[in-house]
C-alpha positions as CSV (number, residue, x, y, z in Angstrom):
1,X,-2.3,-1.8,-15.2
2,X,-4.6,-4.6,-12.8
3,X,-2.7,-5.4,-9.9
4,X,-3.8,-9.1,-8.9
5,X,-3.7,-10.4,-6.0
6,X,-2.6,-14.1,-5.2
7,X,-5.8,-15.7,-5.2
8,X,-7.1,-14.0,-8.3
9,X,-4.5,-15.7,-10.1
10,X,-6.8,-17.4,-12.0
11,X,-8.9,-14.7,-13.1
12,X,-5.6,-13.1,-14.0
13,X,-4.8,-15.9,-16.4
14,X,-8.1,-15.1,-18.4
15,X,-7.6,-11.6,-18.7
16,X,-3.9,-12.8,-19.8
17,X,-5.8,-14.9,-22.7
18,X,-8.0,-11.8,-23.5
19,X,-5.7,-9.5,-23.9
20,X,-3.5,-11.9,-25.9
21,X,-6.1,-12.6,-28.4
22,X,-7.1,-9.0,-28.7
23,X,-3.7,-7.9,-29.7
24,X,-3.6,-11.3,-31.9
25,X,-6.7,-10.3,-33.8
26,X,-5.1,-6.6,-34.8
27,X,-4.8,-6.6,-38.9
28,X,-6.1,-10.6,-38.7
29,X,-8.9,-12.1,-41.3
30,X,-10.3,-14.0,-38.7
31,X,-13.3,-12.9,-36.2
32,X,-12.4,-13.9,-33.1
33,X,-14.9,-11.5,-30.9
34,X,-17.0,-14.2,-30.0
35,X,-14.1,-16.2,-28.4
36,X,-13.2,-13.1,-26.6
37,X,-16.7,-12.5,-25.4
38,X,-17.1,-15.9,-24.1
39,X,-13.5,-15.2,-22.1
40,X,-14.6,-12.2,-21.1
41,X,-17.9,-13.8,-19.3
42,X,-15.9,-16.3,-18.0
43,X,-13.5,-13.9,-16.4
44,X,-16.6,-12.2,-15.0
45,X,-18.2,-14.7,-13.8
46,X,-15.0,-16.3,-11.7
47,X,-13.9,-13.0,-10.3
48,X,-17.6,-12.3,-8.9
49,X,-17.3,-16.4,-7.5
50,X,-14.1,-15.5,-6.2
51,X,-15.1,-12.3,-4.5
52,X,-18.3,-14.2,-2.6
53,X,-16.0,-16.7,-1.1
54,X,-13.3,-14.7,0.1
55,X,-11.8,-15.6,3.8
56,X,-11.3,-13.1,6.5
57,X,-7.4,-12.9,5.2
58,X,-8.4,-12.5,1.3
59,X,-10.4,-9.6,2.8
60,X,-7.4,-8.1,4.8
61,X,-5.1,-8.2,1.5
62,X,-8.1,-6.9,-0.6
63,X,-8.5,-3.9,2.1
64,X,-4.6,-3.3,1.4
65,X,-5.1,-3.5,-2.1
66,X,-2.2,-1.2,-3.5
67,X,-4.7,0.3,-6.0
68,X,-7.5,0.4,-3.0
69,X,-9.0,4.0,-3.2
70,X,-8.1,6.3,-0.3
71,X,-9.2,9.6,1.6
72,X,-7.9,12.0,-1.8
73,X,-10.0,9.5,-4.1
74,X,-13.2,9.6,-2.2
75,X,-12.6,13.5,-2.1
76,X,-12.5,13.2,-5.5
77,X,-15.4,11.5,-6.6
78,X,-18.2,11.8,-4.0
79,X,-17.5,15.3,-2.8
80,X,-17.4,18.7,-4.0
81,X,-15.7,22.2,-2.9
82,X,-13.3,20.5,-0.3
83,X,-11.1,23.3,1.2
84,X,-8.3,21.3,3.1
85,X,-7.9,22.5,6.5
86,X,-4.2,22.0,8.1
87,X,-2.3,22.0,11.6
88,X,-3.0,21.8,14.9
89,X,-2.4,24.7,16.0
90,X,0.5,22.8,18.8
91,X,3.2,21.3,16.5
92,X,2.7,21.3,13.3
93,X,0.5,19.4,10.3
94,X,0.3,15.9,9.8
95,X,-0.4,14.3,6.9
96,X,-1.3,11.2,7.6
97,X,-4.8,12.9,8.1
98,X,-6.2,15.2,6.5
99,X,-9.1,16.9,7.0
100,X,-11.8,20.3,6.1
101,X,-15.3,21.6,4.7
102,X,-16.7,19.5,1.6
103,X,-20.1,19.4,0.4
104,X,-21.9,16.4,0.0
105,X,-24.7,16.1,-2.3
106,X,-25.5,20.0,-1.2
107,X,-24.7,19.3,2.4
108,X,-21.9,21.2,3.7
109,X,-19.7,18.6,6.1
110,X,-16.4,18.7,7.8
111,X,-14.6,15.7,6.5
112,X,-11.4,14.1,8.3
113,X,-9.8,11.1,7.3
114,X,-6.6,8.9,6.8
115,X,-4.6,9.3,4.0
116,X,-2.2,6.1,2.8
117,X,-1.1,7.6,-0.8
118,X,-0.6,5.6,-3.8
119,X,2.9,5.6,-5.0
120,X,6.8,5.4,-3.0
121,X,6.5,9.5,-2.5
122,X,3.2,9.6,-1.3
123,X,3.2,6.6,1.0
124,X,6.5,8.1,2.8
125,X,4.4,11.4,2.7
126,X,1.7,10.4,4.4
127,X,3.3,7.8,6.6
128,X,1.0,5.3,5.5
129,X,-2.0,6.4,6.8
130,X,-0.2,6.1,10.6
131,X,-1.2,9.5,12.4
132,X,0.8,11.3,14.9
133,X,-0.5,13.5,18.0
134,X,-0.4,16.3,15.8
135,X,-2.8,14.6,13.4
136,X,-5.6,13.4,15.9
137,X,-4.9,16.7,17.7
138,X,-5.9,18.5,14.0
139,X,-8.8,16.0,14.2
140,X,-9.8,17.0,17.1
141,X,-9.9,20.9,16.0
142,X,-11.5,19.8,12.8
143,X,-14.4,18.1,15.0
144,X,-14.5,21.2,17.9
145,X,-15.3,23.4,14.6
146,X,-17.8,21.3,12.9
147,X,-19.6,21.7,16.7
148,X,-19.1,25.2,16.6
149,X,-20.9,25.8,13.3
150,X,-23.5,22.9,13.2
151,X,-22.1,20.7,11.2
152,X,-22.0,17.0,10.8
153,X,-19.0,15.5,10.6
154,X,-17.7,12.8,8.4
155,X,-14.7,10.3,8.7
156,X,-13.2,8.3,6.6
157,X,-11.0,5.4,8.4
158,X,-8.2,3.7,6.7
159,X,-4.9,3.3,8.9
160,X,-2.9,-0.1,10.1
161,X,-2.8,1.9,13.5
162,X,-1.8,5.0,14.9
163,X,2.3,5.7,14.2
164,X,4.3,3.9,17.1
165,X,7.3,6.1,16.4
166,X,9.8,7.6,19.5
167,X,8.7,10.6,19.0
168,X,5.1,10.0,18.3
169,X,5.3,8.9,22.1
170,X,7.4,12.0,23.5
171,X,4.7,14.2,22.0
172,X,1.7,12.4,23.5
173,X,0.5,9.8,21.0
174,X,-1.7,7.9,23.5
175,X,-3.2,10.8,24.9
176,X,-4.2,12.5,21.6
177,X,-5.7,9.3,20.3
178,X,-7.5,9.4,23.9
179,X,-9.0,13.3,23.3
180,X,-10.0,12.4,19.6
181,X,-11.9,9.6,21.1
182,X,-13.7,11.9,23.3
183,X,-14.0,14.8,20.9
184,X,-16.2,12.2,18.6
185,X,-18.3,11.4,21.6
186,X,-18.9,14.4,22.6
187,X,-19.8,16.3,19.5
188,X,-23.1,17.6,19.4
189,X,-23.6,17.6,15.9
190,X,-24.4,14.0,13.5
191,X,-21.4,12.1,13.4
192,X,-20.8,8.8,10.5
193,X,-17.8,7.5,10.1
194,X,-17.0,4.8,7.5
195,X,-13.9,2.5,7.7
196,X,-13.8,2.2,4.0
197,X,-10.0,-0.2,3.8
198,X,-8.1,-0.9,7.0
199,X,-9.3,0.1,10.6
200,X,-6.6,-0.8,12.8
201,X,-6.1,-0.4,17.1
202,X,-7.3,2.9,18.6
203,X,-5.8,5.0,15.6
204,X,-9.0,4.0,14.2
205,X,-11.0,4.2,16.9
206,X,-9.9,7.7,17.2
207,X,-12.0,8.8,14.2
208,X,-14.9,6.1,14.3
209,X,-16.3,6.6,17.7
210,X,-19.7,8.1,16.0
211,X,-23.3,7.6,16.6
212,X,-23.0,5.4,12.8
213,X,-20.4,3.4,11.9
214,X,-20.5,1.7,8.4
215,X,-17.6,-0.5,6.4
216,X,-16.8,-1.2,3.2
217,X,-17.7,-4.5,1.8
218,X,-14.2,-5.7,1.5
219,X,-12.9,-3.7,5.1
220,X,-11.1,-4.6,7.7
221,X,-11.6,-3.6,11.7
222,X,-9.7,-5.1,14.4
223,X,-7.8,-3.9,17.5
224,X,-4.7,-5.4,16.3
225,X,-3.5,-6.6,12.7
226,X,-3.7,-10.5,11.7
227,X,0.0,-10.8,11.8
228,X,0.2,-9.0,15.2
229,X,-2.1,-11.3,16.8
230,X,-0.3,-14.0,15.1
231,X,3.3,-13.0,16.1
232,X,1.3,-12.8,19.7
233,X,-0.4,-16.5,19.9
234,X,1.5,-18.2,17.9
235,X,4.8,-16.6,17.8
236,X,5.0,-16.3,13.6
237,X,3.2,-14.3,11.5
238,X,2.8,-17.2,9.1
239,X,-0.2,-17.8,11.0
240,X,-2.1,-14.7,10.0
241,X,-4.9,-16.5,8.0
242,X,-5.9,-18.3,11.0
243,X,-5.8,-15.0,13.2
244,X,-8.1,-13.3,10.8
245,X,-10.4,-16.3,10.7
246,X,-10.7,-16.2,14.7
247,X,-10.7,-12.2,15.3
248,X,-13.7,-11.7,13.1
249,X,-12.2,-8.5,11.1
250,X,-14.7,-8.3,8.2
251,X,-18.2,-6.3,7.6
252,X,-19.7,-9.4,7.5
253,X,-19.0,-10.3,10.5
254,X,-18.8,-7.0,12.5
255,X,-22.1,-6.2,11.4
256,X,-23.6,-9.5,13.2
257,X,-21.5,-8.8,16.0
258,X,-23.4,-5.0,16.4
259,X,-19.7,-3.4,16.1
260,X,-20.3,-1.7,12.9
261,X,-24.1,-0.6,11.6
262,X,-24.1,-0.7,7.5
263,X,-21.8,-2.6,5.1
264,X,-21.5,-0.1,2.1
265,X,-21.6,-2.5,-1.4
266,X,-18.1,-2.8,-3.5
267,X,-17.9,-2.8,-7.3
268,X,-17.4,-6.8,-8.6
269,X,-13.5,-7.3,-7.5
270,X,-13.8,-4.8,-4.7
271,X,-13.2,-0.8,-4.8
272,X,-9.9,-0.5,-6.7
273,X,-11.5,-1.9,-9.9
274,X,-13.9,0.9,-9.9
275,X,-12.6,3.2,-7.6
276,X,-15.2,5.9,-9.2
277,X,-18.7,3.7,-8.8
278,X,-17.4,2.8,-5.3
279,X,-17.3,6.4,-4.5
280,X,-20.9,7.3,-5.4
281,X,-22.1,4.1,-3.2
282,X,-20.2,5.6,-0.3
283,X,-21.4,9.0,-0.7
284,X,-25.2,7.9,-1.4
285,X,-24.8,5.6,1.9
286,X,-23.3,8.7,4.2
287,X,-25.9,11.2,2.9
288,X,-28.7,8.7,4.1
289,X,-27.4,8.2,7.4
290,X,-27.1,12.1,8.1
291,X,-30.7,12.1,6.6
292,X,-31.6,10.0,9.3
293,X,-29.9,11.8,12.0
294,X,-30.4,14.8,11.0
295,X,-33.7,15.5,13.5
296,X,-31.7,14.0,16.2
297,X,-30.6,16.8,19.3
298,X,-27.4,17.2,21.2
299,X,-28.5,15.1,23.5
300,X,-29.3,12.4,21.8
301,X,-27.0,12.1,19.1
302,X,-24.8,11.9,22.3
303,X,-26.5,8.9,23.8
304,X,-26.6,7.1,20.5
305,X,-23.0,7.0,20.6
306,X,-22.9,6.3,24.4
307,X,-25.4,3.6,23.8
308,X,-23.9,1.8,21.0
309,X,-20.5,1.7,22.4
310,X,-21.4,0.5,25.6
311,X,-23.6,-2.4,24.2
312,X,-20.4,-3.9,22.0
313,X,-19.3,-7.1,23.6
314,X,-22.1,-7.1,25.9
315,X,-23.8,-10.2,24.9
């Protein structure tokens, strides 16, 4: 069943009147396809209107889209022969991110990524995406193998933040997202990472410090969340819209900022729609980008990454 968000309301009204009629027509005389075809367009037509006008904060609720594809999904449809690879070999194996060997269009990768989950049980599984040390610290093994063996690496970036638990803290949550950091800038193998719903604080950063860094059409990346800023500045989170509108979260605007290098195309209605088709764009996008870096050397795959991060913000 669609989930609709608030401002979609409208298109969700058609599809109300479509699927009305179509159960109307069942065992019915009376030809009413045409009617429904018309709706149908109609429908179309508004939710592609709707989807090139959306603010900074339609974006952020689009990126949290409880239907919004995740780490598993992509797995799923734009890799083959993933063999999960768990723990960090300190405390134990987080599953906020998960990570191992895929194959990608006949390229063998290590992929690591953040895991939200889709339903009560696998939200609370996964903490939401949030990581702990152990998970960044699995990251960071994940990343010292790929060097190891030659291979590129691959993230997939989708977290609110980095867990702010107690006991995320007594095990050394700011120093393992500070190692993860420097394990993805110090790889010597190609590095893309892809923030493909959320990309929140240095929990994100963590896995996106790469020599390419592409979003999703409909993505979010900011150092703090909408309503965090807002509970900051204006001391209610009521004023999220107008934090969004002022941090410059989106592709769109990252990508004219020089934060981010590629916005990867959505289906019409963003990726939960057609979780499947926004898959293959994903995986067709990645696969060019290692193309492209794939003559590059140690050295200076390292000073790509050195170069692009050190010329953010510097206009």
């Amino acid at each position: 069943m669609q989930s609709y968000l608030e401002f979609e309301k409208p298109v969700a009204q058609l599809d109300k009147q479509i699927a009305e009629l179509r159960s109307a027509s069942t065992g019915e005389d009376v030809d009413i396809s045409s009617e429904i075809a018309r709706l149908e367009s109609k429908s179309a037509d508004l939710l592609a209107s709707t989807y090139r006008a959306l603010t900074p904060w339609q974006k952020t609720q689009v990126a949290r889209h409880p239907g919004r594809p995740h780490f598993r999904d992509y797995v799923a449809h734009a890799f083959d022969e993933f063999v999960p690879l768990g723990g960090d070999r300190l405390y134990g194996d987080d599953q906020a991110i998960l990570g191992g060997l895929a194959s990608l269009a006949g390229r063998r990768v290590v992929l690591i990524g953040h895991e939200k989950g889709h339903d009560t049980e696998t939200r609370i599984r996964h903490n939401f995406g949030m990581g702990k040390p152990e998970g960044y610290r699995k990251a960071i093994r994940l990343m010292e193998l790929a060097g190891r063996f030659g291979l590129p690496v691959v993230t997939l970036v989708d977290t609110s933040g980095a867990f702010p638990g107690i006991e995320a803290e007594e095990r050394g949550q700011a120093e393992a997202i500070a190692r993860s950091t420097e394990a993805c800038l110090a790889l010597p193998v190609p590095m893309v990472a892809v923030i493909v719903g959320e990309g929140g604080s240095g929990g994100a950063v963590a896995l996106a410090s790469a020599e390419r860094v592409l979003m999703m059409e409909h993505a979010v990346y900011s150092v703090i969340s909408p309503e965090g800023c807002a509970s900051i500045l204006w001391r209610t989170a009521e004023k999220a819209p107008d934090a969004a509108e002022a941090m410059k979260v989106t592709a769109q605007h990252l990508e004219r900022l020089g934060v981010i290098d590629r916005i990867v195309p959505e289906p019409v209605g963003g990726a939960h729609r057609d979780p499947a088709a926004a898959a293959r764009a994903l995986g067709q996008a990645i696969g060019e980008e290692l193309d492209a870096l794939a003559a590059l050397d140690p050295a200076m795959l390292r000073r790509k990454r050195e170069d692009r991060f050190l010329a953010i913000g510097a206009d």
